[in-house]
C-alpha positions as CSV (number, residue, x, y, z in Angstrom):
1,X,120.4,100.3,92.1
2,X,124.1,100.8,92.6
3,X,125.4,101.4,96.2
4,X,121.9,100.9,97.6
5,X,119.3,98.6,99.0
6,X,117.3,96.3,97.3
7,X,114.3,98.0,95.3
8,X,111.3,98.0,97.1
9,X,109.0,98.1,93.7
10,X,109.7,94.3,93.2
11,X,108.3,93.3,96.5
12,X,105.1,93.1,95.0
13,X,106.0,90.6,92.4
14,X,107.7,88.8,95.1
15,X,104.5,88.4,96.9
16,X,103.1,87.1,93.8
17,X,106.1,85.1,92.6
18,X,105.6,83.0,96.4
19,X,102.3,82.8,96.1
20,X,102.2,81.1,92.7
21,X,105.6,79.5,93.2
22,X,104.4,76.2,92.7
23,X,102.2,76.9,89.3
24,X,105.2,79.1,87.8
25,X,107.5,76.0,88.5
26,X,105.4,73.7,86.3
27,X,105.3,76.4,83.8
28,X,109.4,76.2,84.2
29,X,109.4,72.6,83.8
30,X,106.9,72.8,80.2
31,X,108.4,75.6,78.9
32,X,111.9,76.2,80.4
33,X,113.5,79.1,81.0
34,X,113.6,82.3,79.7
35,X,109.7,82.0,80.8
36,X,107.7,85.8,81.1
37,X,105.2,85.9,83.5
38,X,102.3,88.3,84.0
39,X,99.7,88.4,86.7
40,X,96.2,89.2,85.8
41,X,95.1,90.3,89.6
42,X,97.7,92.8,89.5
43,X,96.5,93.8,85.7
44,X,93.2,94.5,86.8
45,X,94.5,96.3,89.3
46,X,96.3,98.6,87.3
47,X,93.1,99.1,85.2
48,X,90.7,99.5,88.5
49,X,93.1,102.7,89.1
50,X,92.1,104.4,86.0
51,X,88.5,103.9,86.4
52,X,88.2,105.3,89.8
53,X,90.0,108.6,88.4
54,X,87.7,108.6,85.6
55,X,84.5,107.9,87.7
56,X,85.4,110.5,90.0
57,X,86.2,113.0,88.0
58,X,85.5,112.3,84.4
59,X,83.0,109.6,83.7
60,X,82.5,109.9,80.1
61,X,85.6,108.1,79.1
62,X,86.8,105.3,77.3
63,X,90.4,103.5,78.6
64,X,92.3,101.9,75.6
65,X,94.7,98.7,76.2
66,X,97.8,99.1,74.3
67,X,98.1,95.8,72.2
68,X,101.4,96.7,71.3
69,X,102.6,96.6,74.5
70,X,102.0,93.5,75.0
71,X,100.5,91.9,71.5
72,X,98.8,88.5,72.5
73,X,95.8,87.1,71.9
74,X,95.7,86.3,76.3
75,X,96.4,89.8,76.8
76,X,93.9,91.3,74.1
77,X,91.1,88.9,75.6
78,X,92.2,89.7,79.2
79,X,91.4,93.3,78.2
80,X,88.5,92.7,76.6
81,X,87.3,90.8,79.7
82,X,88.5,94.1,81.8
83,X,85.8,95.9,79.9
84,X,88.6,97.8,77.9
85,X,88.9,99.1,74.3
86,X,92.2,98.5,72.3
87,X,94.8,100.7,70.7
88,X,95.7,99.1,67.8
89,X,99.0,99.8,66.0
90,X,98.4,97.5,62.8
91,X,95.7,96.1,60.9
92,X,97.1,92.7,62.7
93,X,96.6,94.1,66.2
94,X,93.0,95.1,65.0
95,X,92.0,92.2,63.9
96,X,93.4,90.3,67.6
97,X,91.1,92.9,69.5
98,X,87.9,92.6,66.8
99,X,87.9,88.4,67.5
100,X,88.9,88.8,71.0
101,X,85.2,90.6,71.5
102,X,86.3,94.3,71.9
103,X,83.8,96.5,70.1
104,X,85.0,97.8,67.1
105,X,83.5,101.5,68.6
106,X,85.9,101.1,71.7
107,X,89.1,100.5,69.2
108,X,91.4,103.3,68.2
109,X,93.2,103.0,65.0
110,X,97.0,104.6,65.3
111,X,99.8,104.5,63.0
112,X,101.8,106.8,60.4
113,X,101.7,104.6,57.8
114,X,98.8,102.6,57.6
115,X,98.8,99.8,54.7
116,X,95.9,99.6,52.3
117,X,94.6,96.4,54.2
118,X,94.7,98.1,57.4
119,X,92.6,100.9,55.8
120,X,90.0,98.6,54.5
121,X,89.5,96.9,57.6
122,X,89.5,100.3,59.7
123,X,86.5,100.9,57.5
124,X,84.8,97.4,57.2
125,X,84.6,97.1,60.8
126,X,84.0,100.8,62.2
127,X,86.9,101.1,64.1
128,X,88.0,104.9,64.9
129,X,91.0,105.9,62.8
130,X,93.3,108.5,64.2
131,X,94.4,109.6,61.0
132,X,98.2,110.8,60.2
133,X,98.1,112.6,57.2
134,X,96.5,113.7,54.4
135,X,97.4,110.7,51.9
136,X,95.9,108.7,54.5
137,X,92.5,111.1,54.9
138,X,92.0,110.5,50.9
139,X,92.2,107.0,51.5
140,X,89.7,106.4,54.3
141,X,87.7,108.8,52.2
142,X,87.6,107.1,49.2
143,X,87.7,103.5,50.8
144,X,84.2,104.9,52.6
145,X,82.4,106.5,49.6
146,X,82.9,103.1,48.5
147,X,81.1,101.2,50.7
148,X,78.6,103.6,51.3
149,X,79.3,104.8,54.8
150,X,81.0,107.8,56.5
151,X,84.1,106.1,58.8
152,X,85.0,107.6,62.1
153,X,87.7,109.4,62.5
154,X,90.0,111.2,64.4
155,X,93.0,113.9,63.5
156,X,96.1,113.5,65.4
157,X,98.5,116.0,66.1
158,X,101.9,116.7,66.6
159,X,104.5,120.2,66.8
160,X,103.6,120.9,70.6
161,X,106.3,122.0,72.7
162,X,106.8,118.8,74.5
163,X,110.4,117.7,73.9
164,X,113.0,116.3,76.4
165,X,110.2,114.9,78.8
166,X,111.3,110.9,77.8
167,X,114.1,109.7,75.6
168,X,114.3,111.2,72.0
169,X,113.3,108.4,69.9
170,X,109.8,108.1,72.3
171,X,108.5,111.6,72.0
172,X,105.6,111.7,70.0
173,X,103.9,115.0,69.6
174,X,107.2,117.5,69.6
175,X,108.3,119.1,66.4
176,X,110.6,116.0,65.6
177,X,108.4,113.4,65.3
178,X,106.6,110.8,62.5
179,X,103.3,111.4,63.5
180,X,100.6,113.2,63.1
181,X,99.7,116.6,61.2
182,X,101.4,119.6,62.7
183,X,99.8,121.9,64.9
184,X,100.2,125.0,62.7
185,X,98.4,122.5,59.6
186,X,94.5,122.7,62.3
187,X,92.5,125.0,60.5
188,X,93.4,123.6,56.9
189,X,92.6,119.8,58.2
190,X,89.6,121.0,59.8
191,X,88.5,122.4,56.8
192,X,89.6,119.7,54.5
193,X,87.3,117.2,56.8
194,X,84.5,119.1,57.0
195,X,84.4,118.7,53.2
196,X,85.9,115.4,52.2
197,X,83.0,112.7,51.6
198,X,82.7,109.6,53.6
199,X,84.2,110.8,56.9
200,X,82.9,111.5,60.5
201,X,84.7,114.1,62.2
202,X,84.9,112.9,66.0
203,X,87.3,114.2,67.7
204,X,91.3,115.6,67.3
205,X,94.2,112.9,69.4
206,X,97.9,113.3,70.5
207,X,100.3,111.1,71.9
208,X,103.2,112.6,74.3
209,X,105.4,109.5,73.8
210,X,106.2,106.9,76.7
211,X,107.3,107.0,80.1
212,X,106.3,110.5,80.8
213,X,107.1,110.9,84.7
214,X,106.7,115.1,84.6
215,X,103.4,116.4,84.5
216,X,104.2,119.3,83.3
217,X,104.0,117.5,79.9
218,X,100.3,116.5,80.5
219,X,99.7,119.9,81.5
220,X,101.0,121.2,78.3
221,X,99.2,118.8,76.2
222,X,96.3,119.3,77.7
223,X,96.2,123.2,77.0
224,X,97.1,122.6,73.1
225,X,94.4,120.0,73.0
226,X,91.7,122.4,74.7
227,X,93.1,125.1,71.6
228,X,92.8,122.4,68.8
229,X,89.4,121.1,69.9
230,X,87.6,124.8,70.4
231,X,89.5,125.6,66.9
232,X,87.5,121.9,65.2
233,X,84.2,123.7,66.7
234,X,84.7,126.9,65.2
235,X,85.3,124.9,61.8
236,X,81.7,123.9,61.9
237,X,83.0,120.3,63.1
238,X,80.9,118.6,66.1
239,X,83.7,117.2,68.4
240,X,82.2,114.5,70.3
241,X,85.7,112.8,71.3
242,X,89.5,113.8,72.9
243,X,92.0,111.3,72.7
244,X,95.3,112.4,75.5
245,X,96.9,109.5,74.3
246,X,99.1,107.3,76.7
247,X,102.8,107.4,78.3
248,X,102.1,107.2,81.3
249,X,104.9,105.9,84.1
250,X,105.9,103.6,86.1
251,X,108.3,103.8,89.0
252,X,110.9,101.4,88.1
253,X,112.8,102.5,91.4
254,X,111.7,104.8,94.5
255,X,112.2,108.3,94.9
256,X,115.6,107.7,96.8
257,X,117.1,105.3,94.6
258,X,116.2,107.9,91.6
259,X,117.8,110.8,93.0
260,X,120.9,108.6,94.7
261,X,121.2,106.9,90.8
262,X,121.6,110.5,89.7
263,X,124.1,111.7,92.2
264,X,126.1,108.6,91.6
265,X,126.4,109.0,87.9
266,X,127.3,113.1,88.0
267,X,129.8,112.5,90.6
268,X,131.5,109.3,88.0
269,X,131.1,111.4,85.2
270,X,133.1,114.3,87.3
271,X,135.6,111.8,88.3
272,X,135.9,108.5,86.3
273,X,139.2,107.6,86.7
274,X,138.3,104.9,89.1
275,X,138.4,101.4,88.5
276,X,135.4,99.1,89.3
277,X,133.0,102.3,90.2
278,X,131.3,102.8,87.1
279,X,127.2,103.3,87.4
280,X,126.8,102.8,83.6
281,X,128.2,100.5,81.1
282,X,131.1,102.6,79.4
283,X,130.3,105.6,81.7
284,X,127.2,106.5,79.4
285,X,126.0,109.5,80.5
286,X,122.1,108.7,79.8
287,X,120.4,112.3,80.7
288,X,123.2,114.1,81.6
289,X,124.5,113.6,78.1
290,X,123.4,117.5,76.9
291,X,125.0,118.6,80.5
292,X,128.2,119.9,81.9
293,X,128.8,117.5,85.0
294,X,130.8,120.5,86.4
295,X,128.1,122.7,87.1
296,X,126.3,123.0,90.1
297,X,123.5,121.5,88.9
298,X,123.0,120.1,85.6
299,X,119.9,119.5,84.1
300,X,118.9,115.7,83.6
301,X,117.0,115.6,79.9
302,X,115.0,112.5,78.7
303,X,113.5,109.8,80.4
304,X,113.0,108.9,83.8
305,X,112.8,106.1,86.0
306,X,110.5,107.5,88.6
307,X,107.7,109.9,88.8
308,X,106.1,111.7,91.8
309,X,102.6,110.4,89.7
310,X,102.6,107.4,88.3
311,X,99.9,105.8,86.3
312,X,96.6,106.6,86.9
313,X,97.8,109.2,89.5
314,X,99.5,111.4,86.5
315,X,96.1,111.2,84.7
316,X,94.1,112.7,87.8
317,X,96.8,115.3,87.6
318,X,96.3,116.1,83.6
319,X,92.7,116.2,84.9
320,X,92.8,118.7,88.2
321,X,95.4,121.3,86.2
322,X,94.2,125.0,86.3
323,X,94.6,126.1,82.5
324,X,95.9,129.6,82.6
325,X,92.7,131.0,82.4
326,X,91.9,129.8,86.5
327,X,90.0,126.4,84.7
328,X,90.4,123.0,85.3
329,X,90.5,120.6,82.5
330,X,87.4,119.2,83.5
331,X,85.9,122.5,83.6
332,X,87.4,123.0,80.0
333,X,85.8,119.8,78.6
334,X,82.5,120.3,80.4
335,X,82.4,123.7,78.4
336,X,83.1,122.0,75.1
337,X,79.8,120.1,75.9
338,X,81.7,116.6,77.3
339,X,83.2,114.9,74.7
340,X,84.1,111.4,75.1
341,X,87.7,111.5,76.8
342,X,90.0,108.9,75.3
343,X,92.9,107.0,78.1
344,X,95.8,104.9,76.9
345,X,97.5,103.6,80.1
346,X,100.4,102.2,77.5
347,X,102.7,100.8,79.8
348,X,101.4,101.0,82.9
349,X,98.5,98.5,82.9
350,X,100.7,95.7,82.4
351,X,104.1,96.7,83.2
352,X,104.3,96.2,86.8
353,X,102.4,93.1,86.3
354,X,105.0,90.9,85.1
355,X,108.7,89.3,85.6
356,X,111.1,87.5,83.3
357,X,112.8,84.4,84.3
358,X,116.3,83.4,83.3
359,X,119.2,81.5,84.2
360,X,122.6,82.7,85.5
361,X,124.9,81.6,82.6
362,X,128.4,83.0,84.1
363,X,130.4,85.7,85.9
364,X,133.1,88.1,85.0
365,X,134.9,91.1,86.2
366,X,135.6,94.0,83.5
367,X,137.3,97.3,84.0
368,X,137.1,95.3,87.8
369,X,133.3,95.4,87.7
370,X,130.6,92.9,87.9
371,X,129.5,91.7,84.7
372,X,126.4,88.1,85.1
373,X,125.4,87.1,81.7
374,X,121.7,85.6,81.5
375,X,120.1,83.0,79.3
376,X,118.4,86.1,77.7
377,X,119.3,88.4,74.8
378,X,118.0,92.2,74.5
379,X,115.5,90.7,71.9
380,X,113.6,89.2,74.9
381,X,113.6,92.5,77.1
382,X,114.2,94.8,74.5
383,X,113.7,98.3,75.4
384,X,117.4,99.0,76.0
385,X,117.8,98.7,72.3
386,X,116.3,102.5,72.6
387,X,117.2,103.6,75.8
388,X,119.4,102.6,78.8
389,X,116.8,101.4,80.8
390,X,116.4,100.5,84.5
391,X,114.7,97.5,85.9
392,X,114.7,95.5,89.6
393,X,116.3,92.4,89.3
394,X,117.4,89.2,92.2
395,X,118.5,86.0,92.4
396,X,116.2,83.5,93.0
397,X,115.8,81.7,96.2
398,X,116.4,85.0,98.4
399,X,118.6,83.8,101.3
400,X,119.0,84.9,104.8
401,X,122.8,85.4,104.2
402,X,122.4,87.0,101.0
403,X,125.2,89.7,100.6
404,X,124.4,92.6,97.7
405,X,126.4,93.4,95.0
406,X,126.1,95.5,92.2
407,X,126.5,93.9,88.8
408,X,126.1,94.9,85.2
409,X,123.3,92.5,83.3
410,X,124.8,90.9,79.7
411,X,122.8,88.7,77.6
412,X,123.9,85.8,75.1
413,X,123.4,87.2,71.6
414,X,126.9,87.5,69.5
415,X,127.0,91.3,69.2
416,X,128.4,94.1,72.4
417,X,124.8,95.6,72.5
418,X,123.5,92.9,74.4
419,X,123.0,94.2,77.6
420,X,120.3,92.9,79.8
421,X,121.4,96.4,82.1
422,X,123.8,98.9,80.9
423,X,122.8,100.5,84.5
424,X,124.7,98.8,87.5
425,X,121.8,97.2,89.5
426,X,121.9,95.9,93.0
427,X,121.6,92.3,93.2
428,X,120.8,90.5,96.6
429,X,123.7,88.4,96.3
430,X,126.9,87.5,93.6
431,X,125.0,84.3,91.5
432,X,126.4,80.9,90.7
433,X,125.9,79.6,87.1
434,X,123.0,78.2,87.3
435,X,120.9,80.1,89.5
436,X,117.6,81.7,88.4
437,X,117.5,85.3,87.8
438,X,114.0,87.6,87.9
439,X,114.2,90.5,86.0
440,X,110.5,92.6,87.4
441,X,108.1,95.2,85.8
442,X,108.5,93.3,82.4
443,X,105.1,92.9,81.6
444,X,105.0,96.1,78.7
445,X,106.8,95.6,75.9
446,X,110.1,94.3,77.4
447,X,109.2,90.4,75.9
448,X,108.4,91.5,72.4
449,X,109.0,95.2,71.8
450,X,111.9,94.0,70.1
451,X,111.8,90.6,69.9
452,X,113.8,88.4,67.3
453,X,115.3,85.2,66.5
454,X,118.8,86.5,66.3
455,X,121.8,84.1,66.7
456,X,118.7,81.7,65.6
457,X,117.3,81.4,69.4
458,X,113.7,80.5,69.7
459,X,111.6,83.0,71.7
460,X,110.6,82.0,74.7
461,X,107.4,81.3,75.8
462,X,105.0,84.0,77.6
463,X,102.1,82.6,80.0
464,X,99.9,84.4,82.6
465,X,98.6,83.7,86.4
466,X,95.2,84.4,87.7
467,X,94.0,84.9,91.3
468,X,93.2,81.2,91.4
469,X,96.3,79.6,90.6
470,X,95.0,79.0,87.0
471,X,98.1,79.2,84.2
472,X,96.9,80.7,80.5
473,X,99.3,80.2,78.3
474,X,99.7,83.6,76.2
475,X,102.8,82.4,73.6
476,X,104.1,79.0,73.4
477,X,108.1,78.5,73.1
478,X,109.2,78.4,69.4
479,X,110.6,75.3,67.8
480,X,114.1,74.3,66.3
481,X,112.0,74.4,63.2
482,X,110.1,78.1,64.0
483,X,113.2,79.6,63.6
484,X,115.2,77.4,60.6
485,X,112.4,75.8,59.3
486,X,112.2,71.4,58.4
487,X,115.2,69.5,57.3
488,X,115.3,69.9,53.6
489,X,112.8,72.8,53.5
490,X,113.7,75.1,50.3
């Protein structure tokens, strides 16, 4: 981060990047560079943190890998092998966690517009649906009648008041949102279930959105979901499942380097007349965008880059929160006789579990700062494309001598939206062209969120690292002829 030291939330990729230094080089050497890397110890790890809130305080639970965030077949059958269940976002990604050995009964169905296909095998294999709206009910209903069987299914809803916790286009349950029925719409849905044939009433879901550092939003949600499942009960409907959804954080950067980031940006925003001392690219405003940088304190809306509880840690605290009756959401569940809680980590499980390798492609001053273009296009670490994100990064060797700078991140593809970092990041030294760059806490969605062959680049190839040494290859490197297609091809 800007005008401070190096993050400390890479050094744990660091340890793991020197212990496997010598496997990662061969996998350099195969597959060349960009190359994303994700260790499995540090995976399970991730996934170990969950359980132990759980068994402690919620045992009757089921924790959901989100295959979207990292859609594989190596990560799908690493989660299976975790003893996971899979939140699937497509009939694709159901089929991946169905032949990777996940039981169909530990697989939630998501998506607001779910193709006929994708309804069919939802019902063919037993898969939980959380269902989106009421074209979709009839179709599940009818697609069960069918076949003769009642499918499993859960209601999802939106319309809480749970806007301007993460960036706009990643809340998922406010008012403005795709998905889900609204709030006000419970008693008619409940009623139209209890009646419809060929559908089991399990249990009512919601989904905050991603990156959710403030708890108050968990809080919140978990209030409204309390309301919604006590309402299903007094519909006649036996709720035997709660699905909180996922979002939760990561710390991309520490406490300090959050709140210095902040400072920095208010006091350019108040005074950016000065050359070379911008904190984002153009002087975007990122949060502060709704704000008047003169006031005292202006009120930073949208996502964050650290949280006080992150990962498993904001779940124990959905968990422990006194409802404002004096009762804990445990208490609240035990009293709606236990239902099956559903957990999606999301990001979490795998984003602090990976790096992206790259090359140093060149150097440049603009407006006289620090711009290092990569051998890597916003298609390969793509969540800038929604919001202005903020990741570690360092040159690879570290050196003894190594004087920081501060350095905007551009990437190769032929269009001014290709920024690796549109936040000025502290990098342990200036590169040379040539040099290898490590981008850290790629392991969620960054490497195919987005991903594309734009400007007709390949993508790059995708392996993982166990505790052993041992390289699984998750996503061999496209081909010339991936992307174009055989000489003479019509």
């Amino acid at each position: 981060m800007a005008s401070r030291a190096l993050s400390p939330t890479s050094a744990p990729l660091d340890r793991e990047l020197a212990r496997h230094e010598a496997v990662i080089e061969r996998a350099v050497e195969t597959f060349g560079l960009p190359l994303h890397v994700v260790f499995k110890d540090k995976v399970e790890r991730s996934a170990n943190g969950y359980r132990e809130v759980l068994r402690r305080l919620y045992p009757n639970s089921s924790i959901l890998f989100a295959v979207k965030s990292n859609p594989c077949r190596g990560a799908v059958r690493t989660a299976a092998r975790l003893g996971l269940g899979a939140d699937a976002a497509s009939e694709h990604e159901l089929r991946a966690a169905l032949e990777e050995g996940i039981p169909a009964e530990r697989i939630v169905a998501n998506g607001n517009a779910k193709t006929s296909q994708y309804v069919e095998a939802i019902v063919s294999s037993g898969a939980l649906s959380s269902v989106d709206n009421a074209d979709e009910l009839e179709e599940l209903s009818r697609a069960a009648t069918s076949r003769h069987v009642r499918t499993p299914i859960l209601i999802r809803f939106r319309g809480m008041p749970l806007s301007g916790f993460t960036a706009d286009d990643q809340t998922t349950a406010a008012a403005w949102t795709k998905f889900g029925f609204s709030i006000d719409e419970a008693g008619e849905v409940f009623a139209r279930v209890a009646g419809a044939p060929g559908l089991r009433f399990v249990g009512i879901s919601a989904h905050v959105g991603t990156q959710i550092a403030d708890p108050v939003a968990y809080e919140l949600l978990t209030v409204h979901m309390v309301a919604l499942a006590r309402r299903a009960v007094a519909s006649g409907l036996a709720l035997s499942a709660i699905d909180l959804g996922g979002g939760y954080p990561v710390s991309f950067v520490t406490e300090a380097e959050w709140a210095g980031f902040q400072a920095q940006l208010l006091d350019r925003l108040r005074a950016p007349v000065r050359p070379g001392a911008s904190v984002t690219w153009t002087d975007l405003p990122m949060g502060y965008g709704g704000a008047e940088p003169e006031a005292d304190s202006p009120t930073w809306v949208g996502k964050a880059y650290w949280s006080a509880h992150p990962a498993s840690a904001m779940l124990e605290r959905a968990l422990a929160f006194g409802h404002p009756d004096g009762k804990s959401t445990v208490q609240h569940l035990a009293d709606l006789g236990s239902p099956t809680l559903i957990v999606e980590p999301g990001r979490s499980l795998m984003a602090t579990s990976g790096v992206t390798l790259a090359e140093v492609r060149g150097t440049k001053s603009v407006l006289g700062n620090l711009v290092v273009s990569l051998d890597l296009g916003i298609t390969n670490h793509g969540t800038n494309l929604i919001t202005n994100d903020i990741f570690p990064v360092a040159i690879l060797p570290r050196k003894a001598d190594d004087v920081p700078v501060d350095a905007f991140l551009a990437g190769r593809l032929c269009f001014s939206g290709d920024m690796i970092s549109k936040v000025k990041v502290r990098l342990n030294r200036a590169p040379r062209v040539g040099e290898r760059a490590v981008v850290y806490l790629t392991g969620a969605y960054s490497a195919d969120h987005f991903a594309s062959n734009s400007c007709g680049f390949p993508l790059p190839a995708k392996v993982a690292v166990d505790g052993a040494g041992r390289l699984d290859v998750w996503r061999r490197p496209q081909r010339f002829e991936d992307v174009f297609g055989p000489v003479g091809e019509a």
